[in-house]
NUTI-769838 format. One record per residue (C-alpha): residue number from 0; residue in one letter; x, y, z. Coordinates in Angstrom, 3 decimals, always signed. Layout:
BEGIN
PT   nr  rest      east     north        up
PT  NUM     A         X         Y         Z
...
% end
This chain:
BEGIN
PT   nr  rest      east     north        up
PT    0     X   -13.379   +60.597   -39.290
PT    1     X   -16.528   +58.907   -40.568
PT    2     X   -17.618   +55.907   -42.135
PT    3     X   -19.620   +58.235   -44.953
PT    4     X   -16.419   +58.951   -46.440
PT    5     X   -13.982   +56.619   -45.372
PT    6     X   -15.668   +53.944   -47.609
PT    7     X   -15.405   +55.171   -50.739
PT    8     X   -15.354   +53.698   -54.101
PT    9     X   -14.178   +56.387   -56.852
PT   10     X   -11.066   +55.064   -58.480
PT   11     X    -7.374   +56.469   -58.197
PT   12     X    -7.160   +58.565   -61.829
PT   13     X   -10.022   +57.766   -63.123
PT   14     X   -12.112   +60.104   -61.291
PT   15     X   -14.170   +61.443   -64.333
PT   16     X   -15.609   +57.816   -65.050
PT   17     X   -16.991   +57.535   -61.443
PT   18     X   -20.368   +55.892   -61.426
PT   19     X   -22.106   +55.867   -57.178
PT   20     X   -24.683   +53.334   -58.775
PT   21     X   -23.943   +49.788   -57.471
PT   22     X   -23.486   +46.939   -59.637
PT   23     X   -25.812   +43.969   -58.942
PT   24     X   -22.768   +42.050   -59.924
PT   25     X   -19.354   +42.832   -57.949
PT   26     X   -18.828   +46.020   -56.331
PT   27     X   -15.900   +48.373   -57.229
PT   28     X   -14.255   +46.803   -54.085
PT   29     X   -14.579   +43.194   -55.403
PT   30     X   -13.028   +44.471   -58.741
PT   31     X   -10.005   +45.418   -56.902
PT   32     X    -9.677   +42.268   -55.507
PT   33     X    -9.962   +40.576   -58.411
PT   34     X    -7.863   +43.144   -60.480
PT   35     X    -5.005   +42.393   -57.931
PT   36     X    -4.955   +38.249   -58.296
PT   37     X    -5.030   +38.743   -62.222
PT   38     X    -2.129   +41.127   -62.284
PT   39     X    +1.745   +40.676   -63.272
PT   40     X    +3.341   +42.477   -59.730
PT   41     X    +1.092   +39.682   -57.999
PT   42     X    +1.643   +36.819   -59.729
PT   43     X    +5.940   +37.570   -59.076
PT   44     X    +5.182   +37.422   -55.676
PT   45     X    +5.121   +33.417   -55.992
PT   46     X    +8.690   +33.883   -56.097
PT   47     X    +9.668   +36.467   -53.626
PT   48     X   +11.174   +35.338   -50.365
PT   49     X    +8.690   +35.389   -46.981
PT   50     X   +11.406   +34.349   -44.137
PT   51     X   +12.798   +31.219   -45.686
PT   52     X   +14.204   +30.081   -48.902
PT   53     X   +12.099   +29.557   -51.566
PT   54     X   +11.739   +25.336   -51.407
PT   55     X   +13.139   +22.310   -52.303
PT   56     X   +11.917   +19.385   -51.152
PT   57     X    +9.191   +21.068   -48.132
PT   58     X    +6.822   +23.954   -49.297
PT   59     X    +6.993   +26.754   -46.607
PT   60     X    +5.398   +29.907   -47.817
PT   61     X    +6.133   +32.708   -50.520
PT   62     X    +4.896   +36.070   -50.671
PT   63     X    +2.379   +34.887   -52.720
PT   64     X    +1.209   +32.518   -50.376
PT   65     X    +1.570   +34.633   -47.284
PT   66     X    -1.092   +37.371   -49.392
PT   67     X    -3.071   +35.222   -49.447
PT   68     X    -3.314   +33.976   -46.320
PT   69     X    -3.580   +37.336   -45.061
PT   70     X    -6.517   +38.511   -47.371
PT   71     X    -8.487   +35.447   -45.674
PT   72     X    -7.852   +36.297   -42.137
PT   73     X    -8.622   +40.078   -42.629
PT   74     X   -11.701   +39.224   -44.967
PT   75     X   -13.056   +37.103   -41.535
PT   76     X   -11.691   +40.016   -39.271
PT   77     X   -13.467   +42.734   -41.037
PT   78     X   -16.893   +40.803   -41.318
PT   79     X   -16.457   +40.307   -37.837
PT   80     X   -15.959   +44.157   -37.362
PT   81     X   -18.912   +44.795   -40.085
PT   82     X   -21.803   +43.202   -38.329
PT   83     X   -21.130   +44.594   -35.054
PT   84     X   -20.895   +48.353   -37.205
PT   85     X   -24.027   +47.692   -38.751
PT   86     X   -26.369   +46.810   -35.405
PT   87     X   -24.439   +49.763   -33.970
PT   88     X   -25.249   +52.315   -36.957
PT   89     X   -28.789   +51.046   -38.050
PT   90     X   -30.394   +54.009   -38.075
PT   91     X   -27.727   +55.442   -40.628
PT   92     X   -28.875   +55.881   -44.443
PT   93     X   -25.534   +54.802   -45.035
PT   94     X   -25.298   +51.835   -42.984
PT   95     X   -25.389   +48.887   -45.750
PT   96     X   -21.935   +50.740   -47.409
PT   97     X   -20.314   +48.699   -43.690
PT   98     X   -21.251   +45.542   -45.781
PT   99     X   -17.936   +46.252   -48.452
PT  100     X   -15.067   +46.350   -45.543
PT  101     X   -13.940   +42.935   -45.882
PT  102     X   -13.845   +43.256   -49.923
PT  103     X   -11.763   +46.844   -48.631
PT  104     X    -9.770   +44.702   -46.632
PT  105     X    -9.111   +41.936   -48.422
PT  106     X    -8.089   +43.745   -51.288
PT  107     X    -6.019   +45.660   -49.193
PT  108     X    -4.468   +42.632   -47.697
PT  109     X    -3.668   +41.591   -51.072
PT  110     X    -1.680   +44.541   -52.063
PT  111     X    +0.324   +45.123   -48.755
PT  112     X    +3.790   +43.123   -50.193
PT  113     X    +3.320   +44.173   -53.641
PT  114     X    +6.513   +46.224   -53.186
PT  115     X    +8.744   +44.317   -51.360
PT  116     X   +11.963   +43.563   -53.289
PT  117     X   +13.189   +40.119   -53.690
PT  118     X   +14.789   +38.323   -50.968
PT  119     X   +12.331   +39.230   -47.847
PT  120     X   +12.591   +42.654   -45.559
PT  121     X   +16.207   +42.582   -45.802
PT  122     X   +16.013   +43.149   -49.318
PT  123     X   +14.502   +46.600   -48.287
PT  124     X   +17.510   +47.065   -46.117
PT  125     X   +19.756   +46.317   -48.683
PT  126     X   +18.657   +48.902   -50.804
PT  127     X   +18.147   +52.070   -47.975
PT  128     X   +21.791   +51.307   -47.339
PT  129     X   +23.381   +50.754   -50.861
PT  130     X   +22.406   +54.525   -50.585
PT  131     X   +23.099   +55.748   -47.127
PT  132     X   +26.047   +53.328   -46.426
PT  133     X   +26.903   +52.135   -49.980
PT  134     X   +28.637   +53.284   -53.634
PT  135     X   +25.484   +55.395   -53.806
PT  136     X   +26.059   +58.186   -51.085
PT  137     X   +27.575   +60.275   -53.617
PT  138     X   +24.137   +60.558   -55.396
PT  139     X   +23.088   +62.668   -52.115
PT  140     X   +24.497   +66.195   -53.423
PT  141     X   +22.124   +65.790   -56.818
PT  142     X   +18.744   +65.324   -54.463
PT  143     X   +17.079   +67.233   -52.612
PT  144     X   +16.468   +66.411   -49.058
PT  145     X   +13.011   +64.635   -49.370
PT  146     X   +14.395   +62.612   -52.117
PT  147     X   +17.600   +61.298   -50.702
PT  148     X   +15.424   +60.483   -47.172
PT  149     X   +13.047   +58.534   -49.534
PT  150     X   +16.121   +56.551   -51.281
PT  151     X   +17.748   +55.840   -47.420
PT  152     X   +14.776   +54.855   -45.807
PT  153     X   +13.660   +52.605   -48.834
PT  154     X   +10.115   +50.935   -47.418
PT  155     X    +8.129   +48.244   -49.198
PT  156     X    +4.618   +49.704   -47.831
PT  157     X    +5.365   +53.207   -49.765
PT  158     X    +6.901   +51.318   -52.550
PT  159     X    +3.509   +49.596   -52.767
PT  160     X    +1.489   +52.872   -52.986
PT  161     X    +3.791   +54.189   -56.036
PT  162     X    +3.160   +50.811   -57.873
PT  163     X    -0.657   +51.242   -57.613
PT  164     X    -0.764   +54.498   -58.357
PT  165     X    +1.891   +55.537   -60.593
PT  166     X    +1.691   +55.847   -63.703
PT  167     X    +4.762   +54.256   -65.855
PT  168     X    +5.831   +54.660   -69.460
PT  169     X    +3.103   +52.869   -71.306
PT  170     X    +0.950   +52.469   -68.628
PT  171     X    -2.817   +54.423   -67.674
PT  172     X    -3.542   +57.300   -65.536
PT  173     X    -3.741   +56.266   -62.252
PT  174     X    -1.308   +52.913   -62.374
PT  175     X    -4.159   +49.966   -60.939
PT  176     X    -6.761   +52.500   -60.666
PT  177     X    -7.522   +51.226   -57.452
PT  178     X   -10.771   +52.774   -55.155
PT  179     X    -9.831   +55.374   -52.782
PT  180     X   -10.535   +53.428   -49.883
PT  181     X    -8.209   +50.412   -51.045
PT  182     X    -5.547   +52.837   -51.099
PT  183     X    -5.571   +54.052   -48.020
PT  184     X    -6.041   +50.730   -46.373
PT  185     X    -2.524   +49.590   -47.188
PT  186     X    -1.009   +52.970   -45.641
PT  187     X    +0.842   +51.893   -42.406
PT  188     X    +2.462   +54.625   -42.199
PT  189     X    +0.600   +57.987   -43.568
PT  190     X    +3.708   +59.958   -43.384
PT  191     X    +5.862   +61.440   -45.903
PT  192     X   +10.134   +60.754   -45.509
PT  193     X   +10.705   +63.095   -43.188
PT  194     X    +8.760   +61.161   -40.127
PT  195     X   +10.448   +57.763   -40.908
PT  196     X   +12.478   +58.235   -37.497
PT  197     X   +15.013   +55.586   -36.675
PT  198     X   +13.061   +52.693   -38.006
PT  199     X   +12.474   +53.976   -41.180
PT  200     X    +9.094   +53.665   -42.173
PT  201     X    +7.075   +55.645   -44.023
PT  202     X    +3.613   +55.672   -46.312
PT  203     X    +4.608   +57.024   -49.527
PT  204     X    +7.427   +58.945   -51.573
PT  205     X    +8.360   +62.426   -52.543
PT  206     X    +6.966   +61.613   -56.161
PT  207     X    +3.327   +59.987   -54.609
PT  208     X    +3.168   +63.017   -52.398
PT  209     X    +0.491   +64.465   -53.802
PT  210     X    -1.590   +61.227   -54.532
PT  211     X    -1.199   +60.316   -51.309
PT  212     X    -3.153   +63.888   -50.357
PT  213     X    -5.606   +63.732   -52.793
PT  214     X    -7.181   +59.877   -51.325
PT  215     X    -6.886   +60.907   -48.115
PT  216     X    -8.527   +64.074   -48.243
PT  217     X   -11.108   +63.239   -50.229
PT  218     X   -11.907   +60.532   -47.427
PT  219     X   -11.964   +62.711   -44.585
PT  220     X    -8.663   +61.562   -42.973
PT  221     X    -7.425   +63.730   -39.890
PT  222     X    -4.198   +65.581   -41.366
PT  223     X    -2.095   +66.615   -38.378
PT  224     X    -0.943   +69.903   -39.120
PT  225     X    +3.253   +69.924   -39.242
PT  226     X    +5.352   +73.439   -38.950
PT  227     X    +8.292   +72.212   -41.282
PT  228     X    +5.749   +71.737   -44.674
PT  229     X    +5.818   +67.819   -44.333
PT  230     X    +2.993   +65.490   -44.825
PT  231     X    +1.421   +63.709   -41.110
PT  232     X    -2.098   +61.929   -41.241
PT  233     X    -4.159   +59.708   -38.778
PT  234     X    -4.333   +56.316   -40.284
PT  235     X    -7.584   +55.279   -42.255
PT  236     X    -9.511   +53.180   -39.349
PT  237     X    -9.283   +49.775   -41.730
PT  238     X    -5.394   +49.730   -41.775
PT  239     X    -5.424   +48.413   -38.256
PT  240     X    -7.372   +45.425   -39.580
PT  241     X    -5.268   +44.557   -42.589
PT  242     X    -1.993   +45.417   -40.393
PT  243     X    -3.210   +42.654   -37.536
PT  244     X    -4.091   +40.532   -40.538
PT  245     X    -0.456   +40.417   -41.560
PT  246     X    +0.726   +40.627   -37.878
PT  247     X    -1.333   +37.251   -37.051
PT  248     X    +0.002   +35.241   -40.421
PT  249     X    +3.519   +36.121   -40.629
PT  250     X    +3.462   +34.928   -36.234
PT  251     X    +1.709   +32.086   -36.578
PT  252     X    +3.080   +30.565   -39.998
PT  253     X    +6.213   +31.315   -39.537
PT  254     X    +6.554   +29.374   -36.660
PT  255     X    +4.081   +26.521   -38.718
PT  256     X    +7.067   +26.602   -41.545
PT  257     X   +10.200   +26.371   -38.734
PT  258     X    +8.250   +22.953   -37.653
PT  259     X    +8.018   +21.647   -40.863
PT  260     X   +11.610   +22.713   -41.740
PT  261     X   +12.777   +20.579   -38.011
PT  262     X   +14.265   +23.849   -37.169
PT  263     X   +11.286   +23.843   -33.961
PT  264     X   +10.173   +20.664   -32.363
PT  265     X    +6.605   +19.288   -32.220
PT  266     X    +6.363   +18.986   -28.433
PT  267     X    +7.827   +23.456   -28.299
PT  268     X    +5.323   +23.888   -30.936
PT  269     X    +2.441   +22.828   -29.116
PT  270     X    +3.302   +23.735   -25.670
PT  271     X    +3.442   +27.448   -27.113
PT  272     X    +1.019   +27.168   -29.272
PT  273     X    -2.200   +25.868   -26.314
PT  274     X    -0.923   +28.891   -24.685
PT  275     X    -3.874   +31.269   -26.863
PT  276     X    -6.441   +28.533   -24.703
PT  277     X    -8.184   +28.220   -21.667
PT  278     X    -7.491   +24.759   -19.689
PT  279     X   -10.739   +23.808   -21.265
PT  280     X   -10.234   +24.520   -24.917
PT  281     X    -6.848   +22.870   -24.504
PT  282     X    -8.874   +19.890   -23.374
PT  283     X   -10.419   +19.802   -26.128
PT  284     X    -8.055   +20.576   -28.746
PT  285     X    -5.616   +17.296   -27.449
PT  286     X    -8.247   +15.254   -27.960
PT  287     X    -8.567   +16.235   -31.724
PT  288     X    -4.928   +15.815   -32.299
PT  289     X    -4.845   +12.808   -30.558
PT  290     X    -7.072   +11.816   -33.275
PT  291     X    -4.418   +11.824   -35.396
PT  292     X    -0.795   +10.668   -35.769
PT  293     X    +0.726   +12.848   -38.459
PT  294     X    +2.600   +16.014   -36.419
PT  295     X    +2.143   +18.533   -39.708
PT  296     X    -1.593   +17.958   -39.120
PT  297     X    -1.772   +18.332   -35.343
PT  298     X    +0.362   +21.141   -35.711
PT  299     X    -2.070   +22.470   -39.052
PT  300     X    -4.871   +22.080   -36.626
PT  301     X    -3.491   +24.181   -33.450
PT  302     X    -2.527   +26.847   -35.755
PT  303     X    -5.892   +27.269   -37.645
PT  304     X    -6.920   +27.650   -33.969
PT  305     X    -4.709   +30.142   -32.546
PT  306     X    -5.563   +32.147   -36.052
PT  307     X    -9.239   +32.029   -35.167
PT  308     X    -8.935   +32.876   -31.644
PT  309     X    -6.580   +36.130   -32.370
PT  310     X    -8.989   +37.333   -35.149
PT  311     X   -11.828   +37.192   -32.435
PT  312     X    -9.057   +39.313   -30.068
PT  313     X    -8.095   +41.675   -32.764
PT  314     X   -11.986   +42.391   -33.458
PT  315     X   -12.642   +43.118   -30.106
PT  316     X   -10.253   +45.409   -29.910
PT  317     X   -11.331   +47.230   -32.880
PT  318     X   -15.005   +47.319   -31.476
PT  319     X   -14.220   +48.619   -28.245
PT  320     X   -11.313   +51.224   -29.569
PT  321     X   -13.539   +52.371   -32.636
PT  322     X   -13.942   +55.791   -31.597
PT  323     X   -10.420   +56.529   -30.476
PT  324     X    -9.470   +54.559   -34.003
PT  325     X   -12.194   +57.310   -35.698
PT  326     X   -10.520   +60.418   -33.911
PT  327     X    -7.139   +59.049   -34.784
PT  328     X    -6.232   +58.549   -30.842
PT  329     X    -5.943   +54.934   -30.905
PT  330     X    -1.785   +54.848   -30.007
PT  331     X    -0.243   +51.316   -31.054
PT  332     X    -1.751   +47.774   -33.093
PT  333     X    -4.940   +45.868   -32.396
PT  334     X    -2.710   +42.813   -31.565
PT  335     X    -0.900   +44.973   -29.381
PT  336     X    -3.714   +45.558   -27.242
PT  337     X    -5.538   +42.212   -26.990
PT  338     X    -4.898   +41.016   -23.780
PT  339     X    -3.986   +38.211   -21.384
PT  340     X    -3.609   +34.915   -21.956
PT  341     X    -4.047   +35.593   -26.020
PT  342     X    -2.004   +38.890   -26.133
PT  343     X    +0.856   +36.831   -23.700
PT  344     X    +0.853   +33.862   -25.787
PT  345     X    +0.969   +36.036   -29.019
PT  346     X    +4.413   +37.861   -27.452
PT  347     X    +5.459   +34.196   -26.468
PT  348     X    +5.385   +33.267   -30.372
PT  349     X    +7.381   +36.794   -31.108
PT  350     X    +9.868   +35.932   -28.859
PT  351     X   +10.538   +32.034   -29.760
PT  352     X   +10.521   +33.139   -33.602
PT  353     X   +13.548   +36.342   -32.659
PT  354     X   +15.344   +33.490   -30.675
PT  355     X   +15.267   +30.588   -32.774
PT  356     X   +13.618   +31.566   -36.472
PT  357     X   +14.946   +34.816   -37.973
PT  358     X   +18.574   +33.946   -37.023
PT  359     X   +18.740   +30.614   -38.606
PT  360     X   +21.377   +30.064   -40.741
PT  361     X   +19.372   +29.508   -44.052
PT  362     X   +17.319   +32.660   -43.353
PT  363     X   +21.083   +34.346   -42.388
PT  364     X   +21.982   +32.655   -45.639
PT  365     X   +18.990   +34.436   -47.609
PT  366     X   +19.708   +37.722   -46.205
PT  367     X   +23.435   +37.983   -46.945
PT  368     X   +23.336   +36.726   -50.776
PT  369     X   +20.018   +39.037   -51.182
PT  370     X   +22.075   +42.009   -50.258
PT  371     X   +25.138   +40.978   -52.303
PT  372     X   +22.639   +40.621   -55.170
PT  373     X   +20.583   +43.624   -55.054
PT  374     X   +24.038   +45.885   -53.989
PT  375     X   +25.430   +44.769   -57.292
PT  376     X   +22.288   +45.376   -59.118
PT  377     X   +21.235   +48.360   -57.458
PT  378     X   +25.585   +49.823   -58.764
PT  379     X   +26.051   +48.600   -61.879
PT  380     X   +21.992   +50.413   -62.555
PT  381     X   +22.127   +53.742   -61.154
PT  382     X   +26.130   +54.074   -62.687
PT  383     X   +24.636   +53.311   -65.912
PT  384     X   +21.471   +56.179   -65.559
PT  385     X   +23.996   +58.686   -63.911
PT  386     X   +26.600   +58.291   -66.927
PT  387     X   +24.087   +56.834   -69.720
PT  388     X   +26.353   +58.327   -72.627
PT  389     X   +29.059   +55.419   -71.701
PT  390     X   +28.898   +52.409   -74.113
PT  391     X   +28.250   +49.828   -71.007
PT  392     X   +25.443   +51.643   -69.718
PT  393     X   +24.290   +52.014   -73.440
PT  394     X   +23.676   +48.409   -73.307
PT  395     X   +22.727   +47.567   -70.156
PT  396     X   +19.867   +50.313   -70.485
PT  397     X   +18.317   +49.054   -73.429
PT  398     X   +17.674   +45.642   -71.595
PT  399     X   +15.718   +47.628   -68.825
PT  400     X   +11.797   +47.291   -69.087
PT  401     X   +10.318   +50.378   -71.032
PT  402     X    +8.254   +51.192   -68.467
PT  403     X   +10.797   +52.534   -65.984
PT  404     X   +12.085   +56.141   -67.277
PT  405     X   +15.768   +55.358   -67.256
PT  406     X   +16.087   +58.235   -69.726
PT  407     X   +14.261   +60.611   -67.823
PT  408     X   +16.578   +64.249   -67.781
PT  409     X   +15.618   +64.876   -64.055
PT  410     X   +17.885   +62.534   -62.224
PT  411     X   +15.852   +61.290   -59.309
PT  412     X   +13.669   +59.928   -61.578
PT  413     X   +16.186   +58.244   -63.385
PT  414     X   +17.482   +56.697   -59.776
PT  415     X   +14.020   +55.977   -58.666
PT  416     X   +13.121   +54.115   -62.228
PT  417     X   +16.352   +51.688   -61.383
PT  418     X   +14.810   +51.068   -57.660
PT  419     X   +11.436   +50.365   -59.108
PT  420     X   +13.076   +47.817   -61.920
PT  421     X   +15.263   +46.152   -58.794
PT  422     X   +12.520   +46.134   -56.117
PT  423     X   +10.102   +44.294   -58.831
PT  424     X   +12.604   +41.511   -59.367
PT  425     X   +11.608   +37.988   -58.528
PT  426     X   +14.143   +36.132   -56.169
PT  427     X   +15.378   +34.044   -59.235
PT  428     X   +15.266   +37.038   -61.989
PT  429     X   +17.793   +38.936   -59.669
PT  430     X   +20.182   +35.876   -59.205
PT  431     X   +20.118   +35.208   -63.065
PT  432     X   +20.447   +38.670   -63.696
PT  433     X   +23.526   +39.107   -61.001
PT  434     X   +25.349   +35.676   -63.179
PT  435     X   +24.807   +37.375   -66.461
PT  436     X   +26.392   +40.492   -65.557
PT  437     X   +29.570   +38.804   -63.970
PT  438     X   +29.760   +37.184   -66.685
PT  439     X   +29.275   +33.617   -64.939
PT  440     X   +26.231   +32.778   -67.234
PT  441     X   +25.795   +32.783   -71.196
PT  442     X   +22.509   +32.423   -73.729
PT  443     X   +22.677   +29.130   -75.111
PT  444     X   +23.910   +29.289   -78.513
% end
């Protein structure tokens, strides 16, 4: 792969309209950014479970939030990568297009949740296995194969590709219309169904199959040729950088949220925290906290350092793998491959936030009443589109958003439509929703 074509800034279904000349303004990438923040599937994210419960009394962070964050610490990643790209391809006429990666990225880190379902990952679980495990195996004789592995292996990253660039009742051509190279940046996984192995992840749908072809093609990414028919690619190079991004927030915040929520202690926080530093930056950074006596701000302060040393790791790593990352060799994650004591004391964090974060019982709590919810949901939805003449379903499908085609007559479309409408749900729309149809909540009168 090459740079020449990887960044490019012709927009998803709008094609026709594409104008190379560069506005003195914002560049196409910029406008994706900015598209993103201003946009409804966004602005929901406020109130979409991270890891713990939305809050009361202490703030710990959102989806919303968590993008955020993200888009911030790849921005600095890829400007890191950028300069180093530009002394090292100087001599290219094509050089100055490096300048746009960290509007790529951070556009790209914007986008990467967009669609998760309500109540964090296990939302995503709940809904592979409603169909796999649940009341709707019996839809598996009416798909075809691709289909029913997309419905199983439900994954927010390929969920987030179909809400860019699908186009729903009412809507454009081309869903966002986001650049090409945007796109592709939020691909984890640039695999159809059919790869999504025993962890179940994959890049995009049945339905996006095509779309997904068309970017990458068009951008030079390596296809590896498959005997069965199926869909393989090498990941677009800036995916790494949005993907450590995310793997550096979600690490280090988590673990900044379990201190505020006295589910770690200060003194376990910091011991595992100075382990990113050499004797003498630890020196350094006690003296600063000793500076002050408030533990959320000495805590604030080691964790905005252990961010900035693993984006200097991560872009390293990048740096020195770029060629293997161009001839899609590079096997594993940049924060997989930074190494000792930063990549040590990275695993140290993964390891206290398995043990102690992600089986605490309000996190437990989340995850069991988030798959009650979206089981019921997910039931009561694809009944009514499977049997729409009924007088229940009747009403319950006219209180669907028009955009999903719940009247569609090919019937994964009609299934996928209710999986789009549930996956969109905010944390609190799907509980009020869940009361109303159980009866257990009433308009006022």
């Amino acid at each position: 792969m090459n740079w020449q074509n990887l960044i490019n800034d012709k927009r998803f279904g709008l094609e026709h309209y594409h104008d190379p000349k560069k506005s003195v303004v914002r560049t196409d990438f910029r406008r994706d950014y900015d598209r993103l923040v201003f946009s409804s599937p966004f602005r929901r994210l406020q109130n979409k479970t991270q890891v713990f419960p939305l809050p009361g009394s202490i703030f710990v962070h959102n989806r919303l939030t968590h993008s955020m964050e993200v888009a911030c610490v790849g921005r600095s990643l890829a400007e890191g990568v950028a300069r180093v790209l530009m002394e090292k391809y100087a001599a290219e006429p094509w050089r100055d297009n490096l300048r746009d990666i960290g509007d790529i990225v951070a556009a790209a880190c914007l986008a990467h949740d967009l669609g998760n379902p309500p109540f964090g990952h296990s939302g995503e679980k709940a809904i592979s296995t409603f169909f796999s495990e649940g009341n709707g195996a019996h839809l598996h004789e009416k798909l075809t194969e691709a289909q029913w592995l997309d419905l199983t292996n439900f994954e927010g990253n390929a969920n987030a590709f179909r809400l860019l660039t699908h186009r729903f009742n009412g809507r454009r051509e081309g869903g966002f219309a986001m650049t090409y190279s945007m796109l592709a940046s939020i691909v984890k996984y640039p695999y159809d169904s059919s790869h999504a192995g025993t962890k179940g992840k994959f890049g995009f749908f049945s339905s996006e199959r095509d779309s997904f072809i068309r970017v990458a093609d068009e951008l030079g990414m390596l296809r590896i040729p498959q005997t069965d028919g199926s869909v393989r690619y090498c990941r677009h190079p800036l995916v790494y950088i949005v993907e450590a991004a995310d793997d550096i927030c979600y690490e280090i915040m988590d673990i900044e949220d379990a201190h505020k929520l006295k589910i770690l202690g200060t003194d376990e926080v910091i011991a595992t925290l100075m382990r990113f530093f050499s004797p003498e930056r630890q020196e350094h950074i006690r003296e600063i906290m000793d500076s002050v006596d408030d533990p959320n701000e000495k805590i604030g302060y080691l964790r905005s350092c252990a961010i900035g040393t693993l984006v200097d790791a991560c872009a390293a790593v990048f740096i020195d793998n770029e060629e293997a990352i161009l001839s899609g060799k590079f096997d594993g994650t940049l924060i997989g491959r930074v190494e000792a004591p930063v990549g040590d004391a990275y695993r140290r964090c993964s390891d206290l936030s398995w043990a102690k974060i992600y089986c605490a019982s309000d996190v437990v709590d989340i995850e069991l009443a988030g798959n009650r919810i979206i089981t019921f949901l997910l039931e009561k939805l694809t009944t009514a589109v499977t049997n729409p003449d009924l007088i229940y379903s009747q009403l319950l499908l006219s209180q669907v958003p028009k955009q999903y085609d719940v009247y569609s007559p090919d019937i994964f479309t009609r299934v996928q439509a209710v999986v789009d409408h549930v996956s969109a749900m905010t944390d609190v729309y799907a509980l009020n929703l869940f009361r109303k149809l159980n009866g257990h909540t009433l308009p006022a009168v």
